[in-house]
Phi, psi and omega in degrees: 000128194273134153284157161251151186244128142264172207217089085046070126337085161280145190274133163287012183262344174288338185280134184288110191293147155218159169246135202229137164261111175240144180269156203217071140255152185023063185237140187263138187303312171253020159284334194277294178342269188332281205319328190245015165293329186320321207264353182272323172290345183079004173306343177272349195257149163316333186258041166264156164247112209287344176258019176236135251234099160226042166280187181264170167269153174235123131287094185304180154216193190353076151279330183311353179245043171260119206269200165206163178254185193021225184274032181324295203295352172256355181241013183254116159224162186265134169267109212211133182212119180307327183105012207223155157307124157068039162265060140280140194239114174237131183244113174294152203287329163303324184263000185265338187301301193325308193257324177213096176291001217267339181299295181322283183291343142336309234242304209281335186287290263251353167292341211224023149265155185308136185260060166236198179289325177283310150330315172290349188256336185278319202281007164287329170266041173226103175290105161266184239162108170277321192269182156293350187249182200189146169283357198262025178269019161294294211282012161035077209269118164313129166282143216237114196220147205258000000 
C-alpha cells in the first residue's frame, strides 16, 4: 500500500504570533542578526512555510550596546546614496552606534530577509530599542536567549 505525502499549507491567520524580548548588550551583531532573522521568518516552527508570513514579533532592547569582533568596529560602514549625482553618503560603524543604533541592528535583520513583498512585511515585526525600556508590555513578550 503506497503512502501519500502531502505538503501541508498554512493559512497566516493559523500561525499562533508570539512576542520574544532579546537584550542585544555584549551580543556579537551577527550572531544576534541570523538568530532573529530565524524567528521572525518562523524558520524555529515545524509549520514554516517559505511564502507564508508565520514568525514571531523580536523585541531588541540595548542596541547601543552591541558589539562586533576582532577589527570590525573600525573597518565596517554604512552605504547610502540619495538618488542624485554625488549623494553617497558613508557612515562609519562608531559614528552609526553614536547616532542611531537602533539603524544596526535594523540594517543586519533586514540583510538577511528575503528581498521581496515578504521581506517588506517581516521587517515591520522586529522593534528596536537603544535603551531598556520598550512599549510592548502589553503584549508580554517572552525572553528570548541564544
Amino acid at each position: 500500500m503506497k503512502q501519500e505525502r502531502i505538503t501541508r499549507f498554512i493559512k497566516t491567520e493559523d500561525a499562533d504570533r508570539k512576542w520574544y524580548v532579546v537584550d542585544a548588550s555584549d551580543q556579537v551583531l551577527g550572531r544576534l542578526a541570523t538568530e532573529v532573522a530565524r524567528v521572525i521568518r518562523g524558520k524555529n516552527k515545524a509549520i514554516f512555510t517559505p511564502n507564508m508570513d508565520t514568525g514571531d514579533f523580536v523585541v531588541i532592547i540595548n542596541a547601543e550596546k552591541v558589539k562586533m569582533t576582532g577589527k570590525r568596529e573600525l573597518q565596517k560602514s554604512y552605504f547610502r546614496h540619495s538618488g542624485y549625482p554625488g549623494g553617497t553618503t558613508i557612515t562609519s560603524f562608531s559614528e552609526m552606534k553614536q547616532k542611531n543604533p537602533e539603524a544596526i541592528i535594523h540594517t543586519a535583520v533586514k540583510g538577511m530577509l528575503p528581498k521581496n513583498r515578504l521581506g517588506r512585511k517581516l521587517i515591520k515585526k522586529l522593534k528596536v530599542y537603544a535603551g531598556s525600556e520598550h512599549p510592548h508590555k502589553a503584549q508580554q513578550p517572552e525572553p528570548l536567549s541564544f
